[in-house]
C-alpha positions as CSV (number, residue, x, y, z in Angstrom):
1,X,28.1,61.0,152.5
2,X,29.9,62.7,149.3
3,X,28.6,65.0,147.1
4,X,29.8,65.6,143.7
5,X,29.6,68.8,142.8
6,X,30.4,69.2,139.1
7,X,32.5,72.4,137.9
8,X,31.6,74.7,135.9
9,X,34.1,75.7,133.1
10,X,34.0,78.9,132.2
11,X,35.5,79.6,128.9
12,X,37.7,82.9,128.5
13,X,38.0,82.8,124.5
14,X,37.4,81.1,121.1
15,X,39.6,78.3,120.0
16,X,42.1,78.8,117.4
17,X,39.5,76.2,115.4
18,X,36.4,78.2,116.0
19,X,38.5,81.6,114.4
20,X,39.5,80.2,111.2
21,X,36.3,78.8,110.7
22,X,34.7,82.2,111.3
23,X,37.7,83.8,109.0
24,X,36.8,81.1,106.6
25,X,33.3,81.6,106.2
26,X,33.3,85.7,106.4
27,X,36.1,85.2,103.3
28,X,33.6,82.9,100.6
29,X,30.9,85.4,101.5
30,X,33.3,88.4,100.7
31,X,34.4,86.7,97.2
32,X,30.8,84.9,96.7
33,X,29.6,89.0,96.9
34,X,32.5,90.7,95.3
35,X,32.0,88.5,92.4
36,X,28.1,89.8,92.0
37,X,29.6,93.6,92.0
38,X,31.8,92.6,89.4
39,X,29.3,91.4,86.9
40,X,26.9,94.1,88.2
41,X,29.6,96.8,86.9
42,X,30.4,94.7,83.9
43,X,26.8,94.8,82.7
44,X,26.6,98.3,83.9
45,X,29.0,99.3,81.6
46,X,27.9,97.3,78.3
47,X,24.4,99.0,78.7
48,X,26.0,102.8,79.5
49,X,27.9,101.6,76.0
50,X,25.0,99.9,73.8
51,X,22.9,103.7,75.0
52,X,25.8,105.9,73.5
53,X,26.0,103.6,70.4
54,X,22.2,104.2,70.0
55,X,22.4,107.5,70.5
56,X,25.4,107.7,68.1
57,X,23.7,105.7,65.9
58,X,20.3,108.7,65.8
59,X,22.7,111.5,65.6
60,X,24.0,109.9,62.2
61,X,20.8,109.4,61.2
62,X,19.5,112.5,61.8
63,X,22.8,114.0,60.1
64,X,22.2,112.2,57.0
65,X,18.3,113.2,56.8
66,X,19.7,117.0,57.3
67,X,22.6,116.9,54.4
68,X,21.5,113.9,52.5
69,X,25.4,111.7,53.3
70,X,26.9,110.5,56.0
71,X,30.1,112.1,57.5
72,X,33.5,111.1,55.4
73,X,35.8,109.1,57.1
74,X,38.3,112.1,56.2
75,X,38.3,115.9,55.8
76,X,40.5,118.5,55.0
77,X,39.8,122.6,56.6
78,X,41.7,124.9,54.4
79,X,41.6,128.7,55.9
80,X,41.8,129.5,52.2
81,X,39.5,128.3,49.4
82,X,42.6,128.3,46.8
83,X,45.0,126.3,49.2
84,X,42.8,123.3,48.3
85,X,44.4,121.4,45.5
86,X,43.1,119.0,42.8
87,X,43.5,115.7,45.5
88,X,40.2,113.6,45.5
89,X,40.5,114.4,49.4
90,X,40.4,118.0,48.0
91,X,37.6,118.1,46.2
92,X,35.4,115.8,48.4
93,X,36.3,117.6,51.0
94,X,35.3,121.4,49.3
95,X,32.3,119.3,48.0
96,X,30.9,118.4,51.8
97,X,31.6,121.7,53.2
98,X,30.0,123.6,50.7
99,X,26.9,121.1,51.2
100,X,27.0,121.2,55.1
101,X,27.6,125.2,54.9
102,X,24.7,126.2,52.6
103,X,25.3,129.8,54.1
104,X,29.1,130.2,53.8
105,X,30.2,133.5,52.2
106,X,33.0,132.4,49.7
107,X,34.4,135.7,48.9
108,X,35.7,135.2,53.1
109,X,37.0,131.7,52.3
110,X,38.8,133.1,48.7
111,X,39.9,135.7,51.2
112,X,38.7,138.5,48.9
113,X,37.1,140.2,51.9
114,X,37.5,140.4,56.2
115,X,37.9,138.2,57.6
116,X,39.9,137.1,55.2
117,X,39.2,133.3,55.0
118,X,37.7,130.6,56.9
119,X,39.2,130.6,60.8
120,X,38.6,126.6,61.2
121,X,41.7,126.2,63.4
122,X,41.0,129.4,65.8
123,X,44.5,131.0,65.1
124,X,43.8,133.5,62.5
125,X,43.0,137.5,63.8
126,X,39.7,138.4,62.5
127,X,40.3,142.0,61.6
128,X,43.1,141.2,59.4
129,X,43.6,137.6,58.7
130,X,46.8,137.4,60.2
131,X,48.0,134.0,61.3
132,X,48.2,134.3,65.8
133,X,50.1,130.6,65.3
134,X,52.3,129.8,62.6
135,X,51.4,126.1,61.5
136,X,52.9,123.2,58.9
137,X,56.3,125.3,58.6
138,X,54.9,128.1,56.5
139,X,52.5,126.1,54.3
140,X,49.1,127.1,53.9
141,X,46.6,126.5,57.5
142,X,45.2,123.6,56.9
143,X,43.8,119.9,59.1
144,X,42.9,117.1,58.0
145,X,40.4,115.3,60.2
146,X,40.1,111.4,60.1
147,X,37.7,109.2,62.1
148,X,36.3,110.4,65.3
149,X,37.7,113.4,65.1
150,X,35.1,114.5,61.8
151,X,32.4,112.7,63.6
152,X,33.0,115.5,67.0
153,X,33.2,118.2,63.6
154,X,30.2,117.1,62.1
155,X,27.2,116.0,64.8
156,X,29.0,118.4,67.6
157,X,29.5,121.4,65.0
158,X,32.2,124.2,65.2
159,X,32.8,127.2,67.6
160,X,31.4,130.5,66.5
């Protein structure tokens, strides 16, 4: 009598159909989750924005319940009160600073005593009022802040 005896196959490795399926799958659960980070970060980052406008939003507020206006748009810092012309920049601008510096001495700003005008910029020496930097080619220190830059002046103050 014969017996059949039935083989067993062992298999050594995948098939080449069985890998790319695997590859397949593992790659739309990569992009399926890649695409929920990228909206996570995107909607991270318009709340980290709406905070900061809000909190830009009090500082303004609480700004114009201290001095009454708003910040301008534009400013000019002249180390010297009499290098400020007759420009409606220049008298708005004298007009704020005099309202936001309630305590400012102006016989220093007329440079009438030490130390000898307003040091806005940081380049004058204290003791004699000296220009450290020479700016604008010989004409009188002055800047003119527009924008952002009065906002970082005005809610973020200046150096002592």
């Amino acid at each position: 009598m014969t017996t059949f005896h039935s083989r067993t196959i062992r298999r050594q490795a995948f098939t080449l159909v069985e890998l790319m399926i695997v590859i397949a799958i593992i790659g739309l659960l990569v992009a399926m989750l890649s695409a929920a980070i990228y909206k996570a970060i995107i909607k991270g980052k318009e709340t980290r924005n709406r905070i900061e406008i809000g909190q830009l939003e009090v500082a303004l507020q609480q700004f114009q319940q201290r001095f009454g206006v708003f910040p301008p748009s534009r400013l000019k810092l002249c180390e010297n009160f009499n290098y400020y012309g007759g420009t409606q920049l220049d008298v708005d601008s004298v007009a704020f600073i005099q309202k936001m510096f309630t305590n400012i001495d102006m016989d220093v700003w007329k440079g009438l005593k030490p130390p000898y005008g307003m040091n806005w910029n940081g380049n004058k020496d204290p003791a004699t009022g000296a220009d450290l930097i020479a700016r604008n080619g010989g004409e009188p220190n002055f800047v003119i802040l527009e924008g952002d830059q009065v906002l970082v002046f005005c809610l973020g103050g200046i150096p002592a």
